[in-house]
C-alpha angles and dihedrals in degrees: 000000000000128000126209095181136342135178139154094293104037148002126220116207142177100236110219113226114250092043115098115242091231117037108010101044088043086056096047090044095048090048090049100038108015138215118061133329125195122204111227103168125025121220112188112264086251096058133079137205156078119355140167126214124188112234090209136011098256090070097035088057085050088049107045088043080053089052096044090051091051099245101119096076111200121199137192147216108207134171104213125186110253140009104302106191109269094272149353153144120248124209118178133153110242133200121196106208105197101200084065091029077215126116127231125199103235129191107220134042119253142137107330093005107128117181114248129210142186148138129217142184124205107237095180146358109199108171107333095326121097118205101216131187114220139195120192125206099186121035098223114163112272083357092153092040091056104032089065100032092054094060094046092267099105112174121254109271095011098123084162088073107031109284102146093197149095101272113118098202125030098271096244123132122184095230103175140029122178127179136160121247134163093354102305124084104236115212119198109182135171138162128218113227096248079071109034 
């Protein structure tokens, strides 16, 4: 597992795809660490990318107030199918249905719908791919995924939500985490190679 930083309160890691955020990743960071480590954020097991664990309870109870607040912001690298415009924020209403474990964009509150926001610019087009940063404001499950597939822009290798190519994981990376503590906002960032 690699670590981007670690001391006595957290750990920051570069989640491999194919471990899950919050079984799999805790088990690897306590063998190679010690001691106990606490999941604050999840990241689906086919994604990679940036992630925080809290090292005691004391700091996993500060962090997950500081998500809840809003103040972790968490932001993305994806490859989307497509020319997106330059830039946007997307708002949608989403509903998980967990026989299908899939989400679906709705367009009416009811029972399980939670709203959904983001915003995105596009970095770079090459052939018919667009390489987008993207900022979420809300942490719904496959938000990213669903956001850009519902509106004909799937992301490269997400044959869950309608990507027809090669490509064997969606190709999403969590490139960026930022979070206040002790007075100073801390900022832990890596790219994978697909958007270097």
């Amino acid at each position: 597992m690699e670590i981007l930083h670690q001391n006595k309160d957290f750990a920051v890691i570069i989640k491999p795809v194919g471990l899950d955020a919050e079984k799999e990743c805790p088990e690897a960071l306590k063998a190679q660490l010690g001691g106990e480590i606490y999941p604050l954020h999840r990241l689906d097991k086919n994604v990679g990318g940036v992630m925080v664990y809290a090292r005691n309870k004391q700091t996993a109870a500060a962090l997950s107030r500081c998500i809840q607040e809003g103040g972790m912001v968490k932001e993305y690298v994806a490859i989307v199918h497509g020319t997106p415009e330059k830039e946007g924020t997307l708002e949608d209403l989403l509903y998980k249905d967990p026989r299908k474990n899939k989400v679906f964009v709705v367009n009416r509150k009811r029972n399980g719908v939670k709203e959904a926001r983001l915003s995105y610019q596009v970095l770079k087009t090459e052939k018919e791919n667009s390489l987008v940063q993207v900022r979420l404001f809300t942490g719904r499950t496959h938000q990213i995924r669903v956001q850009f597939a519902s509106r004909g822009f799937p992301l490269l290798g997400d044959h869950k939500y309608g990507a027809r190519d090669d490509e064997k994981a969606p190709q999403l990376f969590s490139f960026r985490i930022s979070f206040p503590w002790k007075g100073e906002t801390l900022v832990f960032s890596a790219l994978p190679n697909w958007a270097k």
